[in-house]
PDB file of the backbone (N, CA, C, O) and the ligand in Angstrom, with CONECT records:
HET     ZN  A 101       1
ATOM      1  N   UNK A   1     139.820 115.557  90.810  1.00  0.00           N
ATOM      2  CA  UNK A   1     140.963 116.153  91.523  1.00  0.00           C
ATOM      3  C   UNK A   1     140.981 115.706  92.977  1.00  0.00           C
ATOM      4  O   UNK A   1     139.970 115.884  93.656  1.00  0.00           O
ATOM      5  N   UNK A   2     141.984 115.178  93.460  1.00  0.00           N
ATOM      6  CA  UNK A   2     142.328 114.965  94.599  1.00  0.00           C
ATOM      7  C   UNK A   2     143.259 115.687  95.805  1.00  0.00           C
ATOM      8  O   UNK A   2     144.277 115.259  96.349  1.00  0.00           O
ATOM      9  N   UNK A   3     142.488 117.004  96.026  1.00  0.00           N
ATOM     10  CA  UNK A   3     143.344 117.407  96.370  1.00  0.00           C
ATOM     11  C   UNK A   3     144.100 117.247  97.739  1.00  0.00           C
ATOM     12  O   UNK A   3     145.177 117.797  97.967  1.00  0.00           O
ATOM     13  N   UNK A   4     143.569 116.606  98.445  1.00  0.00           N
ATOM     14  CA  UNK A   4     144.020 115.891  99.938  1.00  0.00           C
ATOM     15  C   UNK A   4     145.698 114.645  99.622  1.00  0.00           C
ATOM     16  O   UNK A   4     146.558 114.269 100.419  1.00  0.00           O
ATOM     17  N   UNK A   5     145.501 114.350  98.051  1.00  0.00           N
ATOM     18  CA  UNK A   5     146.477 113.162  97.986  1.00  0.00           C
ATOM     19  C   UNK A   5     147.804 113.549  98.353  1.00  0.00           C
ATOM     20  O   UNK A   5     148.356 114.314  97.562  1.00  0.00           O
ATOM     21  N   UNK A   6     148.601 113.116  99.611  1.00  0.00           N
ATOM     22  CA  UNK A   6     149.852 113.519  99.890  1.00  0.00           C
ATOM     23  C   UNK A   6     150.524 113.277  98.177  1.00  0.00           C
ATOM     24  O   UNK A   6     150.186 112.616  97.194  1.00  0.00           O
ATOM     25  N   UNK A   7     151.419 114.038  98.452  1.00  0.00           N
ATOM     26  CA  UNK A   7     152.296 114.524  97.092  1.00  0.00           C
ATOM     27  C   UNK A   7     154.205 114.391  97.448  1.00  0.00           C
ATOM     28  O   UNK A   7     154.889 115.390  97.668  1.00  0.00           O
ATOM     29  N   UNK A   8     154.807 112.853  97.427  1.00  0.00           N
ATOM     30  CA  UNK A   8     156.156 113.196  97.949  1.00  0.00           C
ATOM     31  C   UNK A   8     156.863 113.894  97.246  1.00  0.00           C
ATOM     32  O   UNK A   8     157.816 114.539  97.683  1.00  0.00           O
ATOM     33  N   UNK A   9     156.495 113.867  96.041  1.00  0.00           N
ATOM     34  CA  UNK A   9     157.808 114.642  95.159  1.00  0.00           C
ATOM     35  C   UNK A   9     157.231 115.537  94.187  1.00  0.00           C
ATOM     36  O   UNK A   9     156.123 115.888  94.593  1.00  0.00           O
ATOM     37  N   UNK A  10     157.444 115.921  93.358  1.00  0.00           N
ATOM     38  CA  UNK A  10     156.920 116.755  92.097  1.00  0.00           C
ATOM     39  C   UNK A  10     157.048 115.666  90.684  1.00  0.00           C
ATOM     40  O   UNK A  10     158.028 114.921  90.690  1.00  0.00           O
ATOM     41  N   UNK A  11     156.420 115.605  89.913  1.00  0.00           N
ATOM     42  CA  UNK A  11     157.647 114.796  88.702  1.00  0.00           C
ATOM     43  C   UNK A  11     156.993 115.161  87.740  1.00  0.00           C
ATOM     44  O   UNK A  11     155.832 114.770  87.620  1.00  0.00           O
ATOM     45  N   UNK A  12     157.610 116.056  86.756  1.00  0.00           N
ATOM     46  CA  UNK A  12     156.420 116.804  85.831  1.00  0.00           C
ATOM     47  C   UNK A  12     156.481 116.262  84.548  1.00  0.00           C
ATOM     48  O   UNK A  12     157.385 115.575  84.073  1.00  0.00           O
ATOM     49  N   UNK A  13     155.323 116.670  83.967  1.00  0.00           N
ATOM     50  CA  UNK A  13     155.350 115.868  82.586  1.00  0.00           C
ATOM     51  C   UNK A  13     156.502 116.615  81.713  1.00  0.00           C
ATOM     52  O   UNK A  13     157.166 117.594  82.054  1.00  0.00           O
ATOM     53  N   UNK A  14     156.574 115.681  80.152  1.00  0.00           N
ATOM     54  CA  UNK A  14     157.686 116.270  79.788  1.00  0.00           C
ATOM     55  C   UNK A  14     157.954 117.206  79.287  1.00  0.00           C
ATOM     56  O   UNK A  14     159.053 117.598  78.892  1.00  0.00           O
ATOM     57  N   UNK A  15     156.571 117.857  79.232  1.00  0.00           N
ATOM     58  CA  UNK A  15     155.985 119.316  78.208  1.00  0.00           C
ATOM     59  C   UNK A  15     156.476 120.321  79.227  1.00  0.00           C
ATOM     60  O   UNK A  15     157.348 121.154  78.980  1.00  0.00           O
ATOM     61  N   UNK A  16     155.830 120.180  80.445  1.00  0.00           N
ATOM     62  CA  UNK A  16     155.784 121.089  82.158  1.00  0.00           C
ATOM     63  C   UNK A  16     157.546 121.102  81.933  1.00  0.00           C
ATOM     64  O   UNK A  16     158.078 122.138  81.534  1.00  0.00           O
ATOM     65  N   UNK A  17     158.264 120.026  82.189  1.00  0.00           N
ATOM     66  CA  UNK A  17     159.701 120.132  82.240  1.00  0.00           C
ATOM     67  C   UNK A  17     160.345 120.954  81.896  1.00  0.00           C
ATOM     68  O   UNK A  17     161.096 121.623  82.607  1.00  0.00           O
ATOM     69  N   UNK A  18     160.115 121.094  80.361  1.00  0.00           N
ATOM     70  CA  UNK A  18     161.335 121.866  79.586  1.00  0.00           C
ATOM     71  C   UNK A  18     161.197 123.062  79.777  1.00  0.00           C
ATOM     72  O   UNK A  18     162.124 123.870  79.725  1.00  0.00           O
ATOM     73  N   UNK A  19     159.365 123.482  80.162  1.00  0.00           N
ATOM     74  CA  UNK A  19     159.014 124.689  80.764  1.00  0.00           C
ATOM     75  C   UNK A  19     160.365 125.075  82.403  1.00  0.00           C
ATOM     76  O   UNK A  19     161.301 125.839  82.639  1.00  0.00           O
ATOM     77  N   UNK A  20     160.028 124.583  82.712  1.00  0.00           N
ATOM     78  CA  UNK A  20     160.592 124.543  84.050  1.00  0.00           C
ATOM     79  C   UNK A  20     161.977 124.670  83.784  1.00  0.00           C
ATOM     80  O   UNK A  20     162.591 125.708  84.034  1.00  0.00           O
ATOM     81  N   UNK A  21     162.380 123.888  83.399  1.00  0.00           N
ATOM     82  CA  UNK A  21     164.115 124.129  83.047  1.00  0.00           C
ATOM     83  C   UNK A  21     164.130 125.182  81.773  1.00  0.00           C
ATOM     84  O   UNK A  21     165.174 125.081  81.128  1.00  0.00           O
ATOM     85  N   UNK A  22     163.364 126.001  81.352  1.00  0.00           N
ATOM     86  CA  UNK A  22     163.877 127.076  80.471  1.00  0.00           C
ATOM     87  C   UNK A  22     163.609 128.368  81.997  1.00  0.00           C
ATOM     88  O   UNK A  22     164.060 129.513  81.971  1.00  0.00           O
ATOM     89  N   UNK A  23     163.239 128.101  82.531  1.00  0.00           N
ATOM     90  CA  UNK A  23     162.900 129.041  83.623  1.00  0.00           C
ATOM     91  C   UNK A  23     164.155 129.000  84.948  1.00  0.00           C
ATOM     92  O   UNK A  23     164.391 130.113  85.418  1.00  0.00           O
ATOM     93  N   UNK A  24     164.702 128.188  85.370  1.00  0.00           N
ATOM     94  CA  UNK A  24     165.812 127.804  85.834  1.00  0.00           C
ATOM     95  C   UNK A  24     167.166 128.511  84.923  1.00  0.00           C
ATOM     96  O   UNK A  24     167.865 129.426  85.359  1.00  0.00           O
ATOM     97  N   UNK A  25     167.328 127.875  83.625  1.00  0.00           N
ATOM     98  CA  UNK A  25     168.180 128.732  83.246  1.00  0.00           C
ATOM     99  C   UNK A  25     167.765 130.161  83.197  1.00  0.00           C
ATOM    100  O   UNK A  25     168.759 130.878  83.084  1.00  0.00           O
ATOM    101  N   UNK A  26     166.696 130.803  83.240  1.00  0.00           N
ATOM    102  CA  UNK A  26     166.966 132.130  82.964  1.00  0.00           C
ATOM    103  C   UNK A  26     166.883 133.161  83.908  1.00  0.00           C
ATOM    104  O   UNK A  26     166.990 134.383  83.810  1.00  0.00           O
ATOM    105  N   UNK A  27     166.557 132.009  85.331  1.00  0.00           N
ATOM    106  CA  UNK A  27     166.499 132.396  86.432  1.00  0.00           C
ATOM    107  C   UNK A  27     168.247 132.222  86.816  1.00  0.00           C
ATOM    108  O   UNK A  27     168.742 133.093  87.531  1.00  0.00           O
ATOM    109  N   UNK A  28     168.848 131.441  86.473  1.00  0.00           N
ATOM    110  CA  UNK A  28     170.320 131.640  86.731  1.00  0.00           C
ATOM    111  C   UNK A  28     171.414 132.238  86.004  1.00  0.00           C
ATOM    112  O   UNK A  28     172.630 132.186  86.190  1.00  0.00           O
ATOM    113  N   UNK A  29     170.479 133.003  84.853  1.00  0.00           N
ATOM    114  CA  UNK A  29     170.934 133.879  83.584  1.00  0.00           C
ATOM    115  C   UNK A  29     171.647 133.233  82.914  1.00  0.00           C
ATOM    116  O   UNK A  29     172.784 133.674  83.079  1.00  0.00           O
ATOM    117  N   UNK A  30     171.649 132.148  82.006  1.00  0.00           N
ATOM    118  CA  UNK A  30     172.282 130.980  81.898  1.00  0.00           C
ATOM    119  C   UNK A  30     173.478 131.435  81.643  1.00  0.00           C
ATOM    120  O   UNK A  30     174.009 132.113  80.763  1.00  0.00           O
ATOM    121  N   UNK A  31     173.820 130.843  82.728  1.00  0.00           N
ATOM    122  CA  UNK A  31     175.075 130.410  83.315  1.00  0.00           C
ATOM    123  C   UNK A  31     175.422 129.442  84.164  1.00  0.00           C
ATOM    124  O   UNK A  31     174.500 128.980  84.836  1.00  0.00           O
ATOM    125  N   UNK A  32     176.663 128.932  84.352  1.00  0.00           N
ATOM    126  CA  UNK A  32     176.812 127.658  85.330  1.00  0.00           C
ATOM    127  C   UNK A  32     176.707 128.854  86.553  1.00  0.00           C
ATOM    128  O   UNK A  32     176.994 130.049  86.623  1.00  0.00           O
ATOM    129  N   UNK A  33     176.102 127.785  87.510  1.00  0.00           N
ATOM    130  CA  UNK A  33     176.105 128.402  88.982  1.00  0.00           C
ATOM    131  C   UNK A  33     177.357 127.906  89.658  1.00  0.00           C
ATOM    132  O   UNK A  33     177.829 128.363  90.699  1.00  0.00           O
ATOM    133  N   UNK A  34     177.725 127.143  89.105  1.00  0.00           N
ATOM    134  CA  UNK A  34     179.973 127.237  89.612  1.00  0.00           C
ATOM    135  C   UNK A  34     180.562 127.545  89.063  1.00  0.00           C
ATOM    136  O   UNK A  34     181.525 127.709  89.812  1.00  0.00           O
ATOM    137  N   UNK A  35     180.968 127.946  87.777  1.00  0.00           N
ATOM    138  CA  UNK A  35     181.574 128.148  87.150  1.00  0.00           C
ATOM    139  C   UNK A  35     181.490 129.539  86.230  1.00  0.00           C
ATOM    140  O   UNK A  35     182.471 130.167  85.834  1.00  0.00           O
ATOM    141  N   UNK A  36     180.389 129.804  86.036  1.00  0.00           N
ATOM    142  CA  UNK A  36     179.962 131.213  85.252  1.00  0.00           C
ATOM    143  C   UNK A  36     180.353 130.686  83.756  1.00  0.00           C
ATOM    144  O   UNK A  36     180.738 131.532  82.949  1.00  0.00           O
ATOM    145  N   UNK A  37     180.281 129.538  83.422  1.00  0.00           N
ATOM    146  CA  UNK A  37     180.264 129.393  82.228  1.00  0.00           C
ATOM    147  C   UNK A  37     178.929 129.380  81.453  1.00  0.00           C
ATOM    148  O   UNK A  37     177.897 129.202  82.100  1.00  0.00           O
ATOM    149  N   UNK A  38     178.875 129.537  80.244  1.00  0.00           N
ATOM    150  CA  UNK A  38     177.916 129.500  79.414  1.00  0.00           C
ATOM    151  C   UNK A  38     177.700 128.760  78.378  1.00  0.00           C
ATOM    152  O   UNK A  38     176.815 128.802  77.524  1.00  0.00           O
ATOM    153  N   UNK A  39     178.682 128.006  78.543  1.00  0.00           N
ATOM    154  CA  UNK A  39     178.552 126.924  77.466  1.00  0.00           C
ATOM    155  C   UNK A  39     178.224 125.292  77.883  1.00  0.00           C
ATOM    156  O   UNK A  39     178.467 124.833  79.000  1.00  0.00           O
ATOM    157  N   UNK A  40     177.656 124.556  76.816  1.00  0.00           N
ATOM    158  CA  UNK A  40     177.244 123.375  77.321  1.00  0.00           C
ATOM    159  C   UNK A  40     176.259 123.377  78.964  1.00  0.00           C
ATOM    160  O   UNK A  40     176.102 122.381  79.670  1.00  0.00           O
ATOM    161  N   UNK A  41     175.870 124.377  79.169  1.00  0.00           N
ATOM    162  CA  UNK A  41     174.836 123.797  80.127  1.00  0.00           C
ATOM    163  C   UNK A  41     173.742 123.298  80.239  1.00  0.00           C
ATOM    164  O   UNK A  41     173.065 123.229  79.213  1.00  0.00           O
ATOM    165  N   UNK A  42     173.270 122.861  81.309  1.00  0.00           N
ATOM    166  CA  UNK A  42     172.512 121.623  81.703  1.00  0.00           C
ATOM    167  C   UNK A  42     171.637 121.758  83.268  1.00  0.00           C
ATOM    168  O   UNK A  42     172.093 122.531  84.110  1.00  0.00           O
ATOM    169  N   UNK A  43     170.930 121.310  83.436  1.00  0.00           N
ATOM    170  CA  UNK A  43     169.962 121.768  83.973  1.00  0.00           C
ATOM    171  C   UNK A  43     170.038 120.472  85.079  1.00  0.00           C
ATOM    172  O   UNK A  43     169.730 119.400  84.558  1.00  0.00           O
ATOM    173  N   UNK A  44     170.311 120.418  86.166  1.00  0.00           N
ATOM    174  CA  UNK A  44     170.866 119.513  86.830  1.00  0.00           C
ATOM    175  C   UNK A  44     169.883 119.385  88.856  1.00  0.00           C
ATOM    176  O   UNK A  44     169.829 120.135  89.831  1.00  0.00           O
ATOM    177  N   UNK A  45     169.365 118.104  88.535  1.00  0.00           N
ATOM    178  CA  UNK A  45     168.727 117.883  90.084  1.00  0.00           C
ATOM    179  C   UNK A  45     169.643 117.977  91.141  1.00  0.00           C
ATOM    180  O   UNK A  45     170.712 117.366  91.151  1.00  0.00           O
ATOM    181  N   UNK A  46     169.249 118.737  92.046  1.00  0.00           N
ATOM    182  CA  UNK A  46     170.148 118.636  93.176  1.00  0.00           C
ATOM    183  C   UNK A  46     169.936 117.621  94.119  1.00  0.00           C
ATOM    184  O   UNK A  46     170.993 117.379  94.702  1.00  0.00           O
ATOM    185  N   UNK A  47     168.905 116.855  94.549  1.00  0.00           N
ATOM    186  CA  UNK A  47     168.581 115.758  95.170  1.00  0.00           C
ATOM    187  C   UNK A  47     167.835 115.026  93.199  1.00  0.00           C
ATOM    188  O   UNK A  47     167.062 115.481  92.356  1.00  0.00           O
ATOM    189  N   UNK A  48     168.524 113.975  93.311  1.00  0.00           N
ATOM    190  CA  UNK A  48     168.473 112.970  91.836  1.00  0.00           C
ATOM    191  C   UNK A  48     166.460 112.524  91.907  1.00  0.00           C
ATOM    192  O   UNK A  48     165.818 112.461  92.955  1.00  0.00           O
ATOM    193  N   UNK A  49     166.105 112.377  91.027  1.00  0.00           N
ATOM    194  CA  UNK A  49     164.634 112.047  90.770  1.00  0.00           C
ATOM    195  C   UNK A  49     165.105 110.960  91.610  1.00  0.00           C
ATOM    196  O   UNK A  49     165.034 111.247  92.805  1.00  0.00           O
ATOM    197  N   UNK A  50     165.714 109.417  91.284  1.00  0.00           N
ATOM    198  CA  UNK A  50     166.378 108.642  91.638  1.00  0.00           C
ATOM    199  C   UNK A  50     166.602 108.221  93.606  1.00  0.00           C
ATOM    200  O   UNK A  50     166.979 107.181  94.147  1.00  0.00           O
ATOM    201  N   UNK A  51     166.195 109.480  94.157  1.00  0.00           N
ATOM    202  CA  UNK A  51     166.077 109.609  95.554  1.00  0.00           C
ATOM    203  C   UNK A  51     165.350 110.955  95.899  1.00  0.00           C
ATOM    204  O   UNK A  51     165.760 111.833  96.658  1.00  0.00           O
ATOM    205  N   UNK A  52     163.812 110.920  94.949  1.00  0.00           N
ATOM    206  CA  UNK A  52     162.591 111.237  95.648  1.00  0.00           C
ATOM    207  C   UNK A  52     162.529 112.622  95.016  1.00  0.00           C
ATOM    208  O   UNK A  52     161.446 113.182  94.843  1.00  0.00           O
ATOM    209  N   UNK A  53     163.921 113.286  94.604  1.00  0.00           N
ATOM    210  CA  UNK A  53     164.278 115.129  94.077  1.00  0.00           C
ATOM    211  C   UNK A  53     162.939 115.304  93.134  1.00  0.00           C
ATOM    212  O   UNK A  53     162.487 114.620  92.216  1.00  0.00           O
ATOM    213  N   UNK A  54     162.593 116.278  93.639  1.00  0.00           N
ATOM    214  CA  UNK A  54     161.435 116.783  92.605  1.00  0.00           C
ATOM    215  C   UNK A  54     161.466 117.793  91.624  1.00  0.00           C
ATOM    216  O   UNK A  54     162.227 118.741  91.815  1.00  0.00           O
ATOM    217  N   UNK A  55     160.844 117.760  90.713  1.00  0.00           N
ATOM    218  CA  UNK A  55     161.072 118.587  89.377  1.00  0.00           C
ATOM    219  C   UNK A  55     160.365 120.237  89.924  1.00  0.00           C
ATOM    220  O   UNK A  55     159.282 120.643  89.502  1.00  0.00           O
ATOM    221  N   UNK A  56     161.325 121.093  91.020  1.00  0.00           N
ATOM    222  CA  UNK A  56     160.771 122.056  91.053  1.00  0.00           C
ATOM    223  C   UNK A  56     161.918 122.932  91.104  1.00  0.00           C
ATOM    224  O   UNK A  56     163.017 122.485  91.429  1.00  0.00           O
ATOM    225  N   UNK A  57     161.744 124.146  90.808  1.00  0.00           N
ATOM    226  CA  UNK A  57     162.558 125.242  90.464  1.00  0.00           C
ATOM    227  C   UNK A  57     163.826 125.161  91.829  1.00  0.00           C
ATOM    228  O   UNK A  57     164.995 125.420  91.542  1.00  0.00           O
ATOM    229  N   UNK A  58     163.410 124.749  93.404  1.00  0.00           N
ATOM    230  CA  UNK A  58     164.507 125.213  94.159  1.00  0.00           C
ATOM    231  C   UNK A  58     165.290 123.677  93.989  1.00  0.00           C
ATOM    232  O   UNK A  58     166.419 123.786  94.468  1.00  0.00           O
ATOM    233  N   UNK A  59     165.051 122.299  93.466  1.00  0.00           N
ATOM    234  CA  UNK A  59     165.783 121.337  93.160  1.00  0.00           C
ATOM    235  C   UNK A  59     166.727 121.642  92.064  1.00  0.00           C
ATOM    236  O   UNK A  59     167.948 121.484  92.060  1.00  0.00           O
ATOM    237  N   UNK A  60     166.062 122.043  91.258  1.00  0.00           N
ATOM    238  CA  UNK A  60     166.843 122.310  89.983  1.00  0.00           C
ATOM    239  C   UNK A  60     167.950 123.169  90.155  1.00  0.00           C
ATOM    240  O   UNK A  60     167.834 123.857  91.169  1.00  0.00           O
ATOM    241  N   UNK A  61     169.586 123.476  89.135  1.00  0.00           N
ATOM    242  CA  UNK A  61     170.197 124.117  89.129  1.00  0.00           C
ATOM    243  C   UNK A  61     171.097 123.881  87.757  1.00  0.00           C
ATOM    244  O   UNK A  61     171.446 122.759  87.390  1.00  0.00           O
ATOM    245  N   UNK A  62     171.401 125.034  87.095  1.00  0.00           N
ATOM    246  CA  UNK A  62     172.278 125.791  86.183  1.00  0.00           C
ATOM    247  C   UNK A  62     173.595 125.056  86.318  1.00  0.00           C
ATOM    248  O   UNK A  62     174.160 125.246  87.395  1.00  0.00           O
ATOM    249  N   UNK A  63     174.094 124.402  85.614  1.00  0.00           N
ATOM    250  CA  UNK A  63     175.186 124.044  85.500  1.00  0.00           C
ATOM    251  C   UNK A  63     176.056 123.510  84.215  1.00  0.00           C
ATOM    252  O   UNK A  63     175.533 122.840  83.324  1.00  0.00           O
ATOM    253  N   UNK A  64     177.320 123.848  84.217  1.00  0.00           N
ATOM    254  CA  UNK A  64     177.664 122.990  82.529  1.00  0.00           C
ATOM    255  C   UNK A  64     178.357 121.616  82.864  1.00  0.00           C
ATOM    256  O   UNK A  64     178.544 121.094  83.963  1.00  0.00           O
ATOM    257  N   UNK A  65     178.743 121.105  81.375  1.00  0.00           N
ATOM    258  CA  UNK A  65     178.673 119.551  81.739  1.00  0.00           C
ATOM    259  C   UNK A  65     180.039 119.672  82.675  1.00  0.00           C
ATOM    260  O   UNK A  65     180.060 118.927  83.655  1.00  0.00           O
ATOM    261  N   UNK A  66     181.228 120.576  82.455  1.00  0.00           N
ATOM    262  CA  UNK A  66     182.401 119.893  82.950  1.00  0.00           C
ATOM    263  C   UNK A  66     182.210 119.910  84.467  1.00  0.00           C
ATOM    264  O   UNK A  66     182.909 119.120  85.101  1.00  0.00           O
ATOM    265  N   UNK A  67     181.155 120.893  85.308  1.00  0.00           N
ATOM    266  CA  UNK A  67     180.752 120.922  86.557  1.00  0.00           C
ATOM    267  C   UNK A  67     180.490 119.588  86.689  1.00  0.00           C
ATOM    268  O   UNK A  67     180.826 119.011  87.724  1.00  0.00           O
ATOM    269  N   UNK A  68     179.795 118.857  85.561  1.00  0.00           N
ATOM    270  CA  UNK A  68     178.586 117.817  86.338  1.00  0.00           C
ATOM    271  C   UNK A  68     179.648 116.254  86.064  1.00  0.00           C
ATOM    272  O   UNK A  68     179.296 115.074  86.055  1.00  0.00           O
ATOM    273  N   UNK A  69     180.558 116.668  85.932  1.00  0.00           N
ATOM    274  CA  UNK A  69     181.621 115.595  85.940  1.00  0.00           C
ATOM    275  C   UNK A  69     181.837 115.383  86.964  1.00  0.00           C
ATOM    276  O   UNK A  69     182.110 116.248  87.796  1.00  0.00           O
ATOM    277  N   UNK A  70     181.731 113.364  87.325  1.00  0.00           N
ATOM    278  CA  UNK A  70     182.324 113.629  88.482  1.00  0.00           C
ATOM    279  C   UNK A  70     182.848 114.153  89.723  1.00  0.00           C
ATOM    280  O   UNK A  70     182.268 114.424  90.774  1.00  0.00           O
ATOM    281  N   UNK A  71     184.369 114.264  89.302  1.00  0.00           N
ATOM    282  CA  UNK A  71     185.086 114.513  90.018  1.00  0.00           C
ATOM    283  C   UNK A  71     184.683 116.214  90.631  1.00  0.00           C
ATOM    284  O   UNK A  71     185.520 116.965  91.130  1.00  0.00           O
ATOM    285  N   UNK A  72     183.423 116.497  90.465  1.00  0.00           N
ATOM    286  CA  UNK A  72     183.174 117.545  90.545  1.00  0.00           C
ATOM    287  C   UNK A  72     182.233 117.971  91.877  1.00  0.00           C
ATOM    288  O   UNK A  72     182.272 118.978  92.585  1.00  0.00           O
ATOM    289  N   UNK A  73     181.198 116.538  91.926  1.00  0.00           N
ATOM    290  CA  UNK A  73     180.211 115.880  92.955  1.00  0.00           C
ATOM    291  C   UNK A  73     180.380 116.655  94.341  1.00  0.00           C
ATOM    292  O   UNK A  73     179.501 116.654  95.202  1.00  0.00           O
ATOM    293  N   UNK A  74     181.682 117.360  94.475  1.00  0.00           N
ATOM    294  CA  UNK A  74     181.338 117.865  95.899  1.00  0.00           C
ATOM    295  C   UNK A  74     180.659 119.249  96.176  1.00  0.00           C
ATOM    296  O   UNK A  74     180.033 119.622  97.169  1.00  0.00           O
ATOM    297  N   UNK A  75     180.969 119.917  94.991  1.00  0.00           N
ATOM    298  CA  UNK A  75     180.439 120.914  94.750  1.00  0.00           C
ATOM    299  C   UNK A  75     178.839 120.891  94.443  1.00  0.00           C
ATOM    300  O   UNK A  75     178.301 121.987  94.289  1.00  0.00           O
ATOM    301  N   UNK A  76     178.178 119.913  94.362  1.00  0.00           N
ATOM    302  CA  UNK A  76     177.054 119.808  94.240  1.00  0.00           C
ATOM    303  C   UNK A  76     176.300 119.547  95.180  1.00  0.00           C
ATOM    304  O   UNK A  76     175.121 119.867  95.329  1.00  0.00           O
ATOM    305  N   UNK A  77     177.423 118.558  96.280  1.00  0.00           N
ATOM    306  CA  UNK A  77     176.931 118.516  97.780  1.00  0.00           C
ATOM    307  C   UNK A  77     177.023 119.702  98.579  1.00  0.00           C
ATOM    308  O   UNK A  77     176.697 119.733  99.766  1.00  0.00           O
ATOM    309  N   UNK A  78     177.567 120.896  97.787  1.00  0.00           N
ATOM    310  CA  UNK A  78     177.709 121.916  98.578  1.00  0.00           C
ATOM    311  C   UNK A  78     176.834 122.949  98.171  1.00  0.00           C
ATOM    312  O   UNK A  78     176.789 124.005  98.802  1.00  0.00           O
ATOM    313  N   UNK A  79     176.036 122.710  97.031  1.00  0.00           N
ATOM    314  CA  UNK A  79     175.201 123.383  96.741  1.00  0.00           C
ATOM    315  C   UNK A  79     173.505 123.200  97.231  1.00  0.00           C
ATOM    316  O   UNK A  79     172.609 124.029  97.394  1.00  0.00           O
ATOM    317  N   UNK A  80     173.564 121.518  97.387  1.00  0.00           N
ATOM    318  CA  UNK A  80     172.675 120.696  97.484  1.00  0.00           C
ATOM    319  C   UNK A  80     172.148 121.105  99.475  1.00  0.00           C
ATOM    320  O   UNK A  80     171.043 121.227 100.004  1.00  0.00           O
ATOM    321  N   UNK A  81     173.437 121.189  99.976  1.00  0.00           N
ATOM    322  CA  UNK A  81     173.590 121.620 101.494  1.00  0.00           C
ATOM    323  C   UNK A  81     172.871 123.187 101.576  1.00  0.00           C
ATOM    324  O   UNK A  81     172.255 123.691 102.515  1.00  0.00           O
ATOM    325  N   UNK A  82     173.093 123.577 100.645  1.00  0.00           N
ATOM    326  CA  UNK A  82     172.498 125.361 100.768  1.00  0.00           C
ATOM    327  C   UNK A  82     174.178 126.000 101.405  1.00  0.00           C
ATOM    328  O   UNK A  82     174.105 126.815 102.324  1.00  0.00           O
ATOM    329  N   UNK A  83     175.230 125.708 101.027  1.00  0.00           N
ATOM    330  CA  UNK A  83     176.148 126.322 101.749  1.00  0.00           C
ATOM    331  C   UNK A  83     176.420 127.045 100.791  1.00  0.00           C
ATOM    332  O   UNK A  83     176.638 128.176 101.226  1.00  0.00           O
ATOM    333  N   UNK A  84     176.578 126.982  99.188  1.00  0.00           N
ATOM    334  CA  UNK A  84     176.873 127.710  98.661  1.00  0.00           C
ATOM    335  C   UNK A  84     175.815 128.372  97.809  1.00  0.00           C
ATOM    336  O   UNK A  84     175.665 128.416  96.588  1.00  0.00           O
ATOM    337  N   UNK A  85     174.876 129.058  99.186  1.00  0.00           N
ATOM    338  CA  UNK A  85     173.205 129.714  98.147  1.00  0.00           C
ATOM    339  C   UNK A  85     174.144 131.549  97.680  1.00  0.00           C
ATOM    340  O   UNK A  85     174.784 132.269  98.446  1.00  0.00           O
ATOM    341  N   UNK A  86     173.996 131.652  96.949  1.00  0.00           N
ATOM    342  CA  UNK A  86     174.260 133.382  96.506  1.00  0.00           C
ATOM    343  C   UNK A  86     173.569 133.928  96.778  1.00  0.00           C
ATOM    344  O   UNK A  86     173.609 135.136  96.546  1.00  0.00           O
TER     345      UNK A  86
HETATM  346 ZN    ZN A 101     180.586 125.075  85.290  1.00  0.00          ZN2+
END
């Protein structure tokens, strides 16, 4: 164990994951966190693995797919900002 090794991101295995995202949804009572829908959701990085986002509960967020469409992206920058924390 190393525990001194700086750590930039989180990135969990894929077992830890699904843990983690069953905990996210039920921490957001599954439901979309824009929409209050309950269907088709999805468990969505707010900063992308893709640019460093780490697999931890305050990255993560509740959302269904038609949120994660596109044309939808600003709302995620607005979630991603903390402007729209509940
Ligand atoms: Zn939604």
């Amino acid at each position: 164990m190393r525990l001194r090794q700086k750590q930039p991101r989180v990135k969990l295995e894929p077992k830890e994951y699904t843990l983690i995202r069953k905990r996210v949804l039920e921490r957001d009572g599954w439901r979309c966190r824009d929409c209050g829908s309950v269907n088709k959701l999805q468990v969505h990085h707010l900063k992308p693995r893709s640019g460093l986002g780490s697999d931890t509960m305050t990255n993560l967020i509740t959302l269904c797919a038609l949120c994660l469409m596109p044309s939808n992206q600003t709302t995620l920058d607005a979630f991603a900002a903390g402007t729209s924390e509940v």
